[in-house]
C-alpha positions in Angstrom: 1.8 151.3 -110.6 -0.5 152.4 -107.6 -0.2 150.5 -104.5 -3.8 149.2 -103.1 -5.7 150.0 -101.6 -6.6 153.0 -103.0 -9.2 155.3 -103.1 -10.7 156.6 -106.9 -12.8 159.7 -106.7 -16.0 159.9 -108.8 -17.6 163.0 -108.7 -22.0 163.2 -109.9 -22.1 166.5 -111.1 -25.6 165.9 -111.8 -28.2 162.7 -112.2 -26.4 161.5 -115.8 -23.1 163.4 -115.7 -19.9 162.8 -113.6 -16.3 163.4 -113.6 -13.7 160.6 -112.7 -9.9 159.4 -113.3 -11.0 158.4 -116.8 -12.3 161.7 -117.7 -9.7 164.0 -116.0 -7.3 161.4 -117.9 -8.4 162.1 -121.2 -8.8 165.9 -120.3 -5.3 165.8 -118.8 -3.9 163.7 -122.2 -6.0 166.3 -124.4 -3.9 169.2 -122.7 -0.1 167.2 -122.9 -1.5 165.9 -126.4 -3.5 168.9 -128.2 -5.4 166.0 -130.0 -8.6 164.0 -129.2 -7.2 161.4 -131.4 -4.0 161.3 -129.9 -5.4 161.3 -126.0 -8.4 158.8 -126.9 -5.6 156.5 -128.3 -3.7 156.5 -125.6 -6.5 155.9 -123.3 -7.3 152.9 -125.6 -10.6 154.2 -126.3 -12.2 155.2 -129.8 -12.3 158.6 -130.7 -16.0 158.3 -131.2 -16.5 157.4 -127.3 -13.7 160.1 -126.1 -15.8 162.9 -128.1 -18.9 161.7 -126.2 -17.3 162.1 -122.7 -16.3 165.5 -123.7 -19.7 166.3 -125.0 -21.5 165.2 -122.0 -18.8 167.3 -120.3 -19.5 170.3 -122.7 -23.0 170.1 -122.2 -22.7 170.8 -117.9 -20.7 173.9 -118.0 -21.5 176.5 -118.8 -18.8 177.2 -121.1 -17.5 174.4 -123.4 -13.9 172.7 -121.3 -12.2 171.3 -124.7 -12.7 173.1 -127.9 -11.8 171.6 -131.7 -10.5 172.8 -134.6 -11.0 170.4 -137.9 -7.9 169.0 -139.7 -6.9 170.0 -143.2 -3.4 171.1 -144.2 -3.2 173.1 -140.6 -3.8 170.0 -139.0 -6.6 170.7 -136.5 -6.4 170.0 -133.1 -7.7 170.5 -129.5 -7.3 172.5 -126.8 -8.6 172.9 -122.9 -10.3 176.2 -123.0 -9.4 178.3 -119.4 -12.9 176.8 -117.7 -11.6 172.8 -118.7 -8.1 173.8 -117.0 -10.3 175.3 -113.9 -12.0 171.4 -114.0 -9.3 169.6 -114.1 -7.5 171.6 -111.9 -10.1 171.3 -109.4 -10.5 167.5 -109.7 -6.6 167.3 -108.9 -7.1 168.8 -106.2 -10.1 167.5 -104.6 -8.3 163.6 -105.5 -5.5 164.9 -104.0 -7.2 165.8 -101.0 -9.3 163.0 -101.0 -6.2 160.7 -100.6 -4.8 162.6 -97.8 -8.1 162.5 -96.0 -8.2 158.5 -96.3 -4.5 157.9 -96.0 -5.0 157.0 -92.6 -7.6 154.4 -92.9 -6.5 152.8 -96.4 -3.3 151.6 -94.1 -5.7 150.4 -91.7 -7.0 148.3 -94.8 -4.3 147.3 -96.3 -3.3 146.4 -92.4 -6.9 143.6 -92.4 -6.0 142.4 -95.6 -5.0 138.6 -95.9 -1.2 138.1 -97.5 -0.5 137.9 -100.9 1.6 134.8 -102.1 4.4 136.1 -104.4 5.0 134.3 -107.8 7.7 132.7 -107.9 
């Protein structure tokens, strides 16, 4: 569980397309998973909404970042293609660098903040 405050990078890669911790989750859980059903459900999302972030993804790059193959008796599947990997390789390291940056002034926060009362 993350400790607060924290800081959550959204990125606007244009006017109606971004990339944040939800979609680099679901890339991230497409790559561990090789399944948009598997990494939408452990997201808790539908598959119908997961294949909609990755369209709108899809449709920003120049080359597609997850690619499908239908089910049958091979079983289908997905896959990060090498420019989703470059991605979500660069969103971890730009969150990552983000939190370093901010570090500093997120204790200063968390310093101004009033106390918590502990349940009991």
């Amino acid at each position: 569980m993350a400790e607060f405050p924290v800081v959550s990078l959204r990125i606007l890669l244009s006017s109606d397309t971004e990339i944040g911790p939800g979609k680099a989750q679901l890339l991230q859980y497409i790559l561990e998973t090789g399944s948009i059903a598997a990494a939408s459900r452990k997201m808790g999302m539908s598959y119908k909404r997961a294949w909609y972030l990755i369209d709108t993804m899809n449709a920003y790059f120049h080359k597609p970042i997850v690619t499908a193959t239908k089910g049958g008796k091979s079983g289908g599947g997905a896959q990060l293609t090498p420019t989703g990997r470059a991605v979500l390789d660069a969103y971890r390291r730009m969150e990552a660098a983000a939190a370093r940056a901010t570090a500093a002034g997120l204790k200063s926060l968390a310093a101004l903040a009033a106390p918590t009362v502990d349940a009991a």
